[in-house]
C-alpha positions in Angstrom: -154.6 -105.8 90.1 -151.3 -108.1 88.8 -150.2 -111.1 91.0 -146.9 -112.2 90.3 -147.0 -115.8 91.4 -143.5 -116.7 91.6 -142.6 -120.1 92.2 -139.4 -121.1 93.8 -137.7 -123.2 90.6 -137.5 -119.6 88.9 -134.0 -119.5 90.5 -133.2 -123.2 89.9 -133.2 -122.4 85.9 -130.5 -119.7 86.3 -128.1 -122.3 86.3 -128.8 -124.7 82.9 -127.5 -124.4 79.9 -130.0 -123.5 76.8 -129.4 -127.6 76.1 -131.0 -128.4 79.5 -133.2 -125.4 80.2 -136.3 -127.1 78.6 -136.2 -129.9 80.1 -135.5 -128.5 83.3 -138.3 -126.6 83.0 -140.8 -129.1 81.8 -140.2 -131.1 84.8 -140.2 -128.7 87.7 -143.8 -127.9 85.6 -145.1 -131.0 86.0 -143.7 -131.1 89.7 -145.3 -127.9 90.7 -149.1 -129.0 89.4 -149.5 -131.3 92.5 -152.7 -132.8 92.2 -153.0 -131.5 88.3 -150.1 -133.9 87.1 -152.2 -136.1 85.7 -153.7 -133.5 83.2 -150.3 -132.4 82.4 -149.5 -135.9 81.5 -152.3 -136.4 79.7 -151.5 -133.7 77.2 -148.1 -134.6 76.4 -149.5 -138.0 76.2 -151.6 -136.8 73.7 -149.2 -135.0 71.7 -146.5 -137.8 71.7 -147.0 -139.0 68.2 -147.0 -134.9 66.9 -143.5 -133.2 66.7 -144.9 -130.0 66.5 -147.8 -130.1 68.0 -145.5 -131.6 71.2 -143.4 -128.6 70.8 -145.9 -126.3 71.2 -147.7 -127.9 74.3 -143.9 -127.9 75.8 -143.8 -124.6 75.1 -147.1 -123.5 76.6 -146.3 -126.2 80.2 -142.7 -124.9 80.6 -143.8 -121.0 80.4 -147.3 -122.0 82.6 -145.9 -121.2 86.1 -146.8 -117.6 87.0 -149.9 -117.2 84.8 -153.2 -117.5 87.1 -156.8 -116.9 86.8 -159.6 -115.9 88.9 -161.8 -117.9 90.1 -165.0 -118.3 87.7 -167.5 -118.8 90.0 -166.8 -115.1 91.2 -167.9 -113.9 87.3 -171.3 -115.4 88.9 -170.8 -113.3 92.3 -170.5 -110.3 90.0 -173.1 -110.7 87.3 -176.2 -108.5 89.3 -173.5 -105.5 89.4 -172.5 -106.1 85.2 -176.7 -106.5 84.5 -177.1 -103.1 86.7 -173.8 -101.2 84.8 -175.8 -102.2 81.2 -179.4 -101.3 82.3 -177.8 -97.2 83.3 -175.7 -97.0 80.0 -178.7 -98.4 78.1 -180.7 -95.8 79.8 -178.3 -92.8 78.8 -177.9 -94.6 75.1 -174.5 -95.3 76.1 -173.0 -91.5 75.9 -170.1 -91.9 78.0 -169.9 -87.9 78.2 -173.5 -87.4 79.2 -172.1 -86.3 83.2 -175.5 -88.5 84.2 -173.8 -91.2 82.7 -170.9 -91.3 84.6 -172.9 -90.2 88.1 -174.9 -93.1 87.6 -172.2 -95.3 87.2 -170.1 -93.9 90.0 -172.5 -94.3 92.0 -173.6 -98.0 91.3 -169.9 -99.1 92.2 -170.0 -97.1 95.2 -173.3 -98.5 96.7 -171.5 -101.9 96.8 -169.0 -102.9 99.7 -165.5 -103.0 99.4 -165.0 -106.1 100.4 -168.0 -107.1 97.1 -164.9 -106.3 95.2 -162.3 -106.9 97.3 -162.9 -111.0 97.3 -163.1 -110.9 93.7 -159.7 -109.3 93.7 -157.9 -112.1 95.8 -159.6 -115.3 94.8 -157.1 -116.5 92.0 -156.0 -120.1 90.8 -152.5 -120.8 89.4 -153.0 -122.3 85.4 -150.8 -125.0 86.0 -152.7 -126.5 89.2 -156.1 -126.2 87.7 -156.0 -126.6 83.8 -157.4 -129.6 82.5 -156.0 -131.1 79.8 -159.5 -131.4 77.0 -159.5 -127.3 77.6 -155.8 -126.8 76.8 -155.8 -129.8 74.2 -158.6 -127.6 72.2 -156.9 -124.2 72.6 -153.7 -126.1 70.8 -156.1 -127.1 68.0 -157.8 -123.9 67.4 -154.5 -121.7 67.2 -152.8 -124.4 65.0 -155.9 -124.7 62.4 -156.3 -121.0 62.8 -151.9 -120.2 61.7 -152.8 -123.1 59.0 -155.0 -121.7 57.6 -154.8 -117.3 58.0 -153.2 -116.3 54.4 -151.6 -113.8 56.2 -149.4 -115.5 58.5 -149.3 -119.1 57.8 -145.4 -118.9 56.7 -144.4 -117.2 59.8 -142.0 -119.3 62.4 -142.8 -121.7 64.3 -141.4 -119.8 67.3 -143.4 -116.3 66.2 -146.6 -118.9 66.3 -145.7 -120.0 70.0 -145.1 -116.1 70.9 -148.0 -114.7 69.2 -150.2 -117.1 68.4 -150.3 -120.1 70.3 -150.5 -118.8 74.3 -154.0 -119.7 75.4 -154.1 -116.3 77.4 -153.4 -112.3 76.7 -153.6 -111.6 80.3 -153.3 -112.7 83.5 -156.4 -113.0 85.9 -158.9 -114.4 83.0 -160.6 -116.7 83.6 -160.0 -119.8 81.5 -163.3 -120.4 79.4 -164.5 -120.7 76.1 -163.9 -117.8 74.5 -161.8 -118.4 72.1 -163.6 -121.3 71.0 -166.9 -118.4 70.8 -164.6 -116.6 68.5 -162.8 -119.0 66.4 -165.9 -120.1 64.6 -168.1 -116.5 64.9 -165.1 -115.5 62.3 -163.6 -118.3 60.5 -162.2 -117.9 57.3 -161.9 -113.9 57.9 -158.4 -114.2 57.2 -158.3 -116.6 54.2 -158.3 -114.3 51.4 -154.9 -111.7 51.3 -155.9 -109.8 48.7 -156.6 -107.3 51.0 -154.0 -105.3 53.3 -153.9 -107.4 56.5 -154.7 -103.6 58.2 -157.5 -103.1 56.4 -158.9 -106.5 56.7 -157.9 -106.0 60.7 -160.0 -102.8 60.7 -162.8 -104.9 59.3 -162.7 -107.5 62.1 -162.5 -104.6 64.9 -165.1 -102.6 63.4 -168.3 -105.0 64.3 -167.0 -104.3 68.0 -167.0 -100.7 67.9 -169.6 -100.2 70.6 -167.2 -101.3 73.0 -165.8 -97.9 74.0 -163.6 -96.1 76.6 -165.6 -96.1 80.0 -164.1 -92.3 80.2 -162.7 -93.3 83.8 -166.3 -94.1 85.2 -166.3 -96.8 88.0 -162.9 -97.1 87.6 -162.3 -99.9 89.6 -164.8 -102.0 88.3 -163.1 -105.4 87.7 -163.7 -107.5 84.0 -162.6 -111.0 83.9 -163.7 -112.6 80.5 -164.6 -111.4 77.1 -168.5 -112.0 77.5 -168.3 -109.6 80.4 -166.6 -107.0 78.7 -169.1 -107.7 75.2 -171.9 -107.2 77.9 -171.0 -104.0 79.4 -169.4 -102.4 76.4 -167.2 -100.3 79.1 -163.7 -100.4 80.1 -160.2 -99.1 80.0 -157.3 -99.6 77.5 -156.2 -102.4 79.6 -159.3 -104.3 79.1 -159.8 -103.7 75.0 -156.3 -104.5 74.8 -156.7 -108.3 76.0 -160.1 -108.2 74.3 -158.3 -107.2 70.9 -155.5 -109.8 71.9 -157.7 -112.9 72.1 -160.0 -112.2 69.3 -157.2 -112.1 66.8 -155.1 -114.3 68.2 -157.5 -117.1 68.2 -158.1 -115.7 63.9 -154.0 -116.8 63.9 -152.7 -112.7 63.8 -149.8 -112.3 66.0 -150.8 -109.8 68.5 -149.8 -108.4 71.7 -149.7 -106.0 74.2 -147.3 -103.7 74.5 -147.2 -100.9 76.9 -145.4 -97.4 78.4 -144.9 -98.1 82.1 -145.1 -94.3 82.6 -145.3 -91.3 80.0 -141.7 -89.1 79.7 -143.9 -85.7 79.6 -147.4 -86.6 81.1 -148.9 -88.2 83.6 -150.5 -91.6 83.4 -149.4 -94.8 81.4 -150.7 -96.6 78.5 -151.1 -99.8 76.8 -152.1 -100.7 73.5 -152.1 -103.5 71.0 -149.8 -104.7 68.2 -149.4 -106.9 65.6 -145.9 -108.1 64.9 -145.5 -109.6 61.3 -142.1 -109.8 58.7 -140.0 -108.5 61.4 -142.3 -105.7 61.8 -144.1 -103.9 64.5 -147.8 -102.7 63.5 -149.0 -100.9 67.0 -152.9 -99.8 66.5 -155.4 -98.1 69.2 -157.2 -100.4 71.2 -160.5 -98.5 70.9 -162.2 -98.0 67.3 -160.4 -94.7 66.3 -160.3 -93.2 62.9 -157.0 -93.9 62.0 -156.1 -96.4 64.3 -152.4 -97.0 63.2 -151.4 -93.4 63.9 -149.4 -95.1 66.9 -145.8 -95.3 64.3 -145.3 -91.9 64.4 -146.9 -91.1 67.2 -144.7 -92.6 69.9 -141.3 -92.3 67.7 -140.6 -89.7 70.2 -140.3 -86.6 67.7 -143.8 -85.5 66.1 -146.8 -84.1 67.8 -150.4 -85.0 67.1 -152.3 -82.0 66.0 -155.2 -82.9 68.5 -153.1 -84.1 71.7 -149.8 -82.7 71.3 -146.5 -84.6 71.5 -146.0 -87.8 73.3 -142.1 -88.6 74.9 -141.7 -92.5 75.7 -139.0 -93.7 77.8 -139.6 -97.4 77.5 -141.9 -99.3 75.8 -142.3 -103.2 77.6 -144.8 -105.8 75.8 -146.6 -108.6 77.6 -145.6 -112.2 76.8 -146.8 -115.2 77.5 -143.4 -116.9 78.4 -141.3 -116.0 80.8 -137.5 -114.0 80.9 -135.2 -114.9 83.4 -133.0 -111.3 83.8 -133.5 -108.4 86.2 -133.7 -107.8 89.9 -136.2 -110.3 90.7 -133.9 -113.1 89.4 -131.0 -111.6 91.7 -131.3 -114.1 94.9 -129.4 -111.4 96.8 -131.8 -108.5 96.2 -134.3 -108.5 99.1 -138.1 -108.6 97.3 -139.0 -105.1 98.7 -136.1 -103.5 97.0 -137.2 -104.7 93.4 -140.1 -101.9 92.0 -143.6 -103.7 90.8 -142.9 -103.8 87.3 -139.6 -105.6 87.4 -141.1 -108.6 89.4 -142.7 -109.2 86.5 -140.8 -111.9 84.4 -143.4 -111.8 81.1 -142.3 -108.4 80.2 -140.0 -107.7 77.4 -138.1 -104.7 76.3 -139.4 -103.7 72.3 -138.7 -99.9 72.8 -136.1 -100.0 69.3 -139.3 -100.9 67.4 -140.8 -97.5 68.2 -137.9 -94.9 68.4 -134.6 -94.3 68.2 -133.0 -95.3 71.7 -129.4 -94.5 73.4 -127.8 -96.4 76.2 -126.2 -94.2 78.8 -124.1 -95.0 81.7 -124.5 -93.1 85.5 -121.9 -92.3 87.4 -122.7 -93.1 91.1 -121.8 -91.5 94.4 -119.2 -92.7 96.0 -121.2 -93.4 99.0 -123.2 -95.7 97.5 -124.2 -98.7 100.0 -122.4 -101.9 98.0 -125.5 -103.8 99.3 -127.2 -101.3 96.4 -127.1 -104.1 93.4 -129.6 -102.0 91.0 -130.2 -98.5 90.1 -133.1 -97.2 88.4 -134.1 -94.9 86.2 -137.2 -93.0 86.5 -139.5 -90.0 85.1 -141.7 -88.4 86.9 -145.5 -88.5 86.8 -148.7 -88.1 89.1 -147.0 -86.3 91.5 -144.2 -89.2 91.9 -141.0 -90.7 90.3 -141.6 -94.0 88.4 -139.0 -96.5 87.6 -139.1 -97.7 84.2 -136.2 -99.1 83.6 -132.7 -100.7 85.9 -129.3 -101.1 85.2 -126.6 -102.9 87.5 -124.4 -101.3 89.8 -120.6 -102.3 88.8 -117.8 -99.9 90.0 -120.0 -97.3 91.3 -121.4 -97.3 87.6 -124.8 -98.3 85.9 -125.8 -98.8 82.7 -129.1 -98.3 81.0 -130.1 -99.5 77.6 -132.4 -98.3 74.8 -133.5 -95.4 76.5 -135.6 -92.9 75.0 -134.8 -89.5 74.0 -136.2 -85.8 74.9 -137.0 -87.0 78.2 -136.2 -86.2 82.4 -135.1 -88.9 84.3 -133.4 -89.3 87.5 -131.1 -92.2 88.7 -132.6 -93.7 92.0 -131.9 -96.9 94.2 -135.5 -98.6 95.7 -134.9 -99.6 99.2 -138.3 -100.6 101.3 -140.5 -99.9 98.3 -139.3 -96.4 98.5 -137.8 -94.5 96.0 -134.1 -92.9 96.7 -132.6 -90.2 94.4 -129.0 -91.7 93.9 -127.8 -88.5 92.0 -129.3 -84.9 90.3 -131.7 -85.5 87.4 -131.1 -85.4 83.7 -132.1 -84.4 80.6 -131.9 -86.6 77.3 -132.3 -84.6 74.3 -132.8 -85.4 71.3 -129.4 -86.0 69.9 -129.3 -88.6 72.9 -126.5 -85.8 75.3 -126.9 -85.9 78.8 -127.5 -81.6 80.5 -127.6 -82.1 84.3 -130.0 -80.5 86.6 -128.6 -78.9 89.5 -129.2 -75.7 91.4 -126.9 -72.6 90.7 -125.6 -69.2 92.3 -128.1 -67.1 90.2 -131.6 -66.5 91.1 -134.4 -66.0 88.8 -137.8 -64.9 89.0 -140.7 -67.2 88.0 -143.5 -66.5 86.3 -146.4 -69.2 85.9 -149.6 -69.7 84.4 -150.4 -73.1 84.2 -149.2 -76.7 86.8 -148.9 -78.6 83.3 -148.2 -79.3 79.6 -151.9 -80.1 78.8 -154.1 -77.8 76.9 -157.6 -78.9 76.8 -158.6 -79.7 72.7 -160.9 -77.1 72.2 -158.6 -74.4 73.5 -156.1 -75.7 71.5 -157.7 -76.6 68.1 -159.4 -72.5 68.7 -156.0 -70.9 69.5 -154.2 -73.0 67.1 -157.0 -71.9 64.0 -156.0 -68.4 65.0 -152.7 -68.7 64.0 -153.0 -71.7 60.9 -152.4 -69.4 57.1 -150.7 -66.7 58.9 -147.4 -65.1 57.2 -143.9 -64.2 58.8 -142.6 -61.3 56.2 -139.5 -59.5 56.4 -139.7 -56.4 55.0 -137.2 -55.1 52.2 -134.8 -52.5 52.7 -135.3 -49.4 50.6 -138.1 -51.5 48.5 -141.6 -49.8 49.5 -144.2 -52.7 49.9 -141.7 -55.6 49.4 -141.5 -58.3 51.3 -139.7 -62.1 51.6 -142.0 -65.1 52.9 -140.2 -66.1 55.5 -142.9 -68.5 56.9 -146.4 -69.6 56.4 -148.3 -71.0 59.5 -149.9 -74.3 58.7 -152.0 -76.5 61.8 -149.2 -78.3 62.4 -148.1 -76.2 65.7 -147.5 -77.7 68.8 -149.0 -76.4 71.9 -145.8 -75.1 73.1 -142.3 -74.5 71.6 -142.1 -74.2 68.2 -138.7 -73.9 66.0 -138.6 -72.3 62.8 -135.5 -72.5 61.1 -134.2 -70.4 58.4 -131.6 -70.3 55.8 -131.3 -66.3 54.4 -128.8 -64.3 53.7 -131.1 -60.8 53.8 -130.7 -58.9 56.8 -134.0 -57.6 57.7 -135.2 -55.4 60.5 -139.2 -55.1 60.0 -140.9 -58.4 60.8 -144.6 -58.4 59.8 -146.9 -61.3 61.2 -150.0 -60.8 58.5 -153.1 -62.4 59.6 -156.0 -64.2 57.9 -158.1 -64.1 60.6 -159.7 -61.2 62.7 -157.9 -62.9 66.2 -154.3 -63.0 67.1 -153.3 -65.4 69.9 -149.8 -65.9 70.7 -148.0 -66.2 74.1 -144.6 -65.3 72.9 -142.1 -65.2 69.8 -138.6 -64.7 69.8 -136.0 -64.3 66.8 -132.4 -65.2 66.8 -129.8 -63.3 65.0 -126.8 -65.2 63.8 -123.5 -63.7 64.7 -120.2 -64.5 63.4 -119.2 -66.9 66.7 -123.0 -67.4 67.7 -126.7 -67.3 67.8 -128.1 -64.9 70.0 -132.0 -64.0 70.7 -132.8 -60.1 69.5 -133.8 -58.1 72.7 -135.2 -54.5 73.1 -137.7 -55.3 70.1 -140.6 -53.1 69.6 -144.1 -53.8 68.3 -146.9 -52.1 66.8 -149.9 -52.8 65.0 -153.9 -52.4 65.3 -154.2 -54.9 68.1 -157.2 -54.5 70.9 -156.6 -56.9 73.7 -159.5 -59.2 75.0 -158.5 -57.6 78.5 -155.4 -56.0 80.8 -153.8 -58.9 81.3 -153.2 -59.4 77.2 -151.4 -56.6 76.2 -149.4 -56.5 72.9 -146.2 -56.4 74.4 -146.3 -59.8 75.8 -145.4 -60.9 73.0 -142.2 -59.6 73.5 -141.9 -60.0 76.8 -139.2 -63.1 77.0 -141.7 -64.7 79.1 -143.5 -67.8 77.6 -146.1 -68.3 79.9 -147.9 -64.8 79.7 -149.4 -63.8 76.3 -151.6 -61.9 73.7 -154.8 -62.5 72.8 -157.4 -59.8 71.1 -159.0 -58.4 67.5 -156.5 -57.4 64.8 -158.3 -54.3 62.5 -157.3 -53.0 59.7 -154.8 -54.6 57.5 -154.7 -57.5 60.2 -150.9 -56.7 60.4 -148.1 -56.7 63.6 -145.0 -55.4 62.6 -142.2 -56.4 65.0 -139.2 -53.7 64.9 -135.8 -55.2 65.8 -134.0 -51.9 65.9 -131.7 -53.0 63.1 -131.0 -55.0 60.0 -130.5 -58.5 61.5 -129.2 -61.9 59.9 -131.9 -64.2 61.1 -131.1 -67.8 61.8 -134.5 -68.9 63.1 -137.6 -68.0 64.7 -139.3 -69.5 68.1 -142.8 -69.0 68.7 -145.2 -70.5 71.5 -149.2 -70.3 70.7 -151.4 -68.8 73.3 -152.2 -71.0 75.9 -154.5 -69.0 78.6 -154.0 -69.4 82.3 -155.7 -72.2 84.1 -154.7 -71.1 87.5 -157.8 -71.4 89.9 -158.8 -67.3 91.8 -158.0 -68.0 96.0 -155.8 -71.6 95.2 -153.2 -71.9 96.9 -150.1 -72.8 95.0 -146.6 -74.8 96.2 -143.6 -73.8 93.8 -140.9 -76.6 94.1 -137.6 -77.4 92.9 -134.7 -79.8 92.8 -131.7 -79.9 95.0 -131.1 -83.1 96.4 -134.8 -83.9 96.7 -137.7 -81.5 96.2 -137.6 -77.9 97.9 -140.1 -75.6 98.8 -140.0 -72.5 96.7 -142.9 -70.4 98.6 -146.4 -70.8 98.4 -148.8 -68.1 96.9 -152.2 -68.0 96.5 -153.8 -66.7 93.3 -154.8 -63.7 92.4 -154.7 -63.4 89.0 -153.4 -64.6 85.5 -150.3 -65.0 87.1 -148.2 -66.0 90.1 -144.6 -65.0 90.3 -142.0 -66.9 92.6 -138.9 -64.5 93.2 -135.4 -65.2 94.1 -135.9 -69.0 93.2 -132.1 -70.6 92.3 -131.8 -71.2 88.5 -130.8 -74.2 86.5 -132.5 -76.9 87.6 -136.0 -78.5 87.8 -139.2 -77.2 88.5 -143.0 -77.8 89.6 -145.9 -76.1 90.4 -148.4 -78.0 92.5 -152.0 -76.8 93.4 -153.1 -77.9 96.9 -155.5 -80.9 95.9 -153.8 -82.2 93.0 -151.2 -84.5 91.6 -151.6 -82.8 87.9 -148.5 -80.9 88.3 -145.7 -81.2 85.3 -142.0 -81.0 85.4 -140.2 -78.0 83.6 -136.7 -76.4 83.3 -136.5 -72.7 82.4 -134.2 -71.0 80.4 -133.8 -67.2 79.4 -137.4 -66.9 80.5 -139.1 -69.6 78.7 -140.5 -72.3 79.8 -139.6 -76.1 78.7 -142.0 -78.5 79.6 -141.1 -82.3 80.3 
């Protein structure tokens, strides 16, 4: 759980200059310790003779306020639970996918009482009224012998050092002990020698704690304070190897942090993981021990795919800092408290989403009946079965403006009143070229055919469906030329687990398309090819196909492939020459292919299923319950957005449709 422990002199600063801010700052510091002003003092007492060494202390007292702990005896209070948690993992050799495993585990947290965890949750101390000034004095030594003396960074800037380096904590609610000190001298001199690519020699470091793992969402709740809690359990979430990863290279003098996605643009959840930031660069790595642990670049630029998870859409990326940043809502002294969303009473947050991917800002044109008490709108995306704001822009002349937003993404613009989140106008998408569609109910009615309440696709089905369709051939067939064909495409494993584009630049017309298989399985849900006129590009309807195809059941027949329907599909045993020949009743000028992979139906036999869509808030679409591969909402308005929730879950996606096919965001 966060505290944001905001003291009142937050509002004082808004009004001095750069010049005066500092000071400003230092004193209202050293007035806000109360009965800790004398270790304040005795720091920059200590320091007074040191330019830079005063500097830095400055800069870690001014940006103190806000930045707590909790209270050490309670690691203590909590050790008999942390000795049980070891003894079970030890016991199931610390599989966190053996189901016993996480049972056991479960049910250890449950057997304690809340209120076991609950004190341990509310028992904090503020930094600046309980630090004492030996502890901080040796922090200040460690990260300045540790900058001196790293061959990697020792010639970045002094303010990079006080950023990256210097800040005594990676997060708030640890407890202030020694370990730092633990792993200052456990690894000294690690980072002496550059001869090596800092990565690799990073890799190195993070390799001799590769036994701390994912806990794989048992005991979630279970609260870890300190590093030597964490080292003894070996258990946790990103969260928690994130500030482990933090603190041990920090204190080796490797600017790190934390950076994180408040909530995902096309799944559910948020994430957080480390970074180092070095020669104007941003490094981001995965906090667990991964085999390529710097896949993160091109991960989250917010236009490839990774071939075991699919694609990733970010639509901000915030990092953790150790100072604060006076902007936002919570600095607007006429913005009531409750109207400001969780994140953005957070001052040590700081916007880095240009390091990752391209960004656009947009403006949002407001209602006219918007309240003028309204100061902020916010833009959200949806996720776990809610809109989340991740990002505000000021209201000025009915206008707001958001900046370095990310691409390919829903959002809608919404005002927070009462912790309570108000659509201020229809949702959006951002596509790639950063251009604004809106989403809004029309006239026309469509039929909706479903398959699936989400985007994700398990990675055995997907790795086994994908394999089926990896080395196979797109041919077009020759005109008057007996057994000659053109490559048009060659199926590699890089397919996503939905839409796929294939463009093409031809200038044979060709009506025989053959997909030639190497494998004995074709499994596709639907491919569609688009014939460029002279004034446009159309898709090819009334196609036929053929081919010696024997469907794993009724509910895969060939046809769906053809069906303009992306959620039903064709799975069976190709014989003979492994061959489907699509017909498209005439020579055609091709200008690209589309082709979704077969993704089977996860709907659940006797579930009840909710179909909603937007128009001015969620509306119900019917609810059906399943009796098949498929459920089918009729007469449901067209051109706006869609979900499809299951009774007991929150797993439901967003999706628009168009032409049949479904776009998942």
């Amino acid at each position: 759980m966060k505290y944001y422990i905001f003291i009142p002199f937050f509002f004082h600063l808004l009004f001095f200059s750069c010049s005066s801010l500092s000071e400003k700052k230092l004193e209202e510091c050293i007035a806000n310790a109360g009965n800790n002003k004398p270790e304040i003092l005795t720091v920059l007492k200590h320091y007074k003779d040191s330019t830079l060494k005063l500097e830095a202390a400055r800069f870690l007292l001014e940006n103190m306020p806000g930045h707590y702990a909790i209270d050490s005896n309670l690691i203590n209070h909590l050790k008999p639970y942390y000795i049980k948690h070891r003894v079970i993992s030890e016991k199931y050799h610390w599989d966190v996918y053996n189901h016993q495993w996480i049972h056991s585990i479960d049910s250890l947290r449950d057997s304690y009482s809340s209120d076991f965890f609950h004190e341990s949750q509310h028992t904090v101390q503020a930094d600046i009224e309980n630090i004492k000034a030996n502890w901080l004095i040796k922090q200040i030594e460690l990260a300045f012998d540790a900058w001196q003396t790293n061959s990697y960074t020792q010639n970045i800037s002094f303010k990079e050092f006080c950023e990256y380096i210097l800040p005594y904590r990676t997060q708030d609610g640890l407890i202030l002990d020694n370990a730092r000190e633990v792993f200052f001298y456990r690894h000294r001199n690690f980072f002496n020698d550059s001869s090596i690519h800092f990565q690799e020699r990073i890799d190195s470091l993070l390799s001799k704690y590769q036994t701390i793992n994912h806990s794989n969402f048992a005991a979630i709740n279970t609260p870890i304070y300190s590093i030597s809690t964490l080292e003894l359990i070996k258990r946790g979430l990103c969260e928690h190897k994130c500030w482990f990863n933090a603190t041990l290279l920090t204190t080796m003098g490797i600017p790190t942090v934390i950076d994180f996605v408040p909530a995902w643009g096309n799944r559910n959840s948020r994430h957080s993981w480390n970074a180092i930031v070095l020669n104007g660069e941003t490094y981001p790595f995965e906090p667990f021990w991964d085999e390529d642990p710097w896949k993160y670049k091109n991960l989250y630029n917010n236009k490839t795919f990774d071939l075991k998870w699919g694609k990733f859409r970010l639509p901000k990326v915030y990092r953790h800092t150790y100072s604060y940043h006076l902007e936002g809502p919570a600095f607007d002294n006429e913005v009531n408290p409750s109207d400001i969303p969780s994140i953005f009473k957070n001052p040590n947050i700081i916007d880095v989403s240009s390091s990752y991917f391209e960004t656009v800002d947009i403006n949002i044109k407001l209602p006219h009946k918007t309240s003028e008490k309204v100061r902020y709108c916010y833009l959200c995306v949806y996720g776990n079965g809610n809109w989340q704001p991740i990002q505000w822009g000021k209201i000025q002349n009915k206008k707001a403006s958001f900046k370095s937003i990310g691409k390919d993404i829903v959002y809608l613009p919404a005002y927070f009143i009462n912790g309570k989140i108000i659509a201020a106008s229809n949702p959006f998408y951002l596509d790639g070229k950063g251009e604004m569609t809106t989403l809004k109910t029309e006239k026309e009615t469509i039929n909706l055919t479903l398959a699936t309440t989400n985007s994700i696709v398990d990675v055995a089905t997907r790795e086994k469906n994908i394999n089926y369709l990896s080395g196979t051939y797109l041919l077009g067939k020759i005109e008057n030329r007996p057994n000659q064909y053109d490559t048009l495409f060659h199926f590699s494993d890089t397919i996503d687990n939905w839409q796929n584009n294939i463009h093409l630049n031809i200038l044979q017309k060709y009506r025989y398309i053959h997909l030639l298989s190497d494998q004995d399985t074709l499994a596709l849900n639907e491919i569609i090819f688009y014939e460029k006129n002279k004034d446009s590009i159309q898709p090819i309807n009334n196609i036929h196909v053929s081919g010696s195809f024997h469907p794993i059941d009724s509910t895969n027949p060939i046809n769906y492939l053809i069906d303009n329907l992306s959620t039903t599909g064709s799975c069976g045993k190709l014989t003979k020459n492994k061959t489907i020949c699509f017909d498209l009743g005439k020579p055609c000028l091709l200008s690209s292919i589309q082709y979704y992979p077969y993704v089977p139906s996860t709907l659940k036999k006797d579930a009840k299923y909710e179909l909603f869509y937007w128009n001015n808030g969620w509306k119900s679409g019917g609810v059906q319950k399943c009796n098949g591969q498929y459920i089918t909402f009729k007469n449901i308005p067209q051109g706006t957005l869609y979900r499809l929730k299951e009774e007991s879950s929150k797993n439901e996606r967003i999706f628009t449709w168009e032409n049949g096919l479904i776009y998942w965001m």
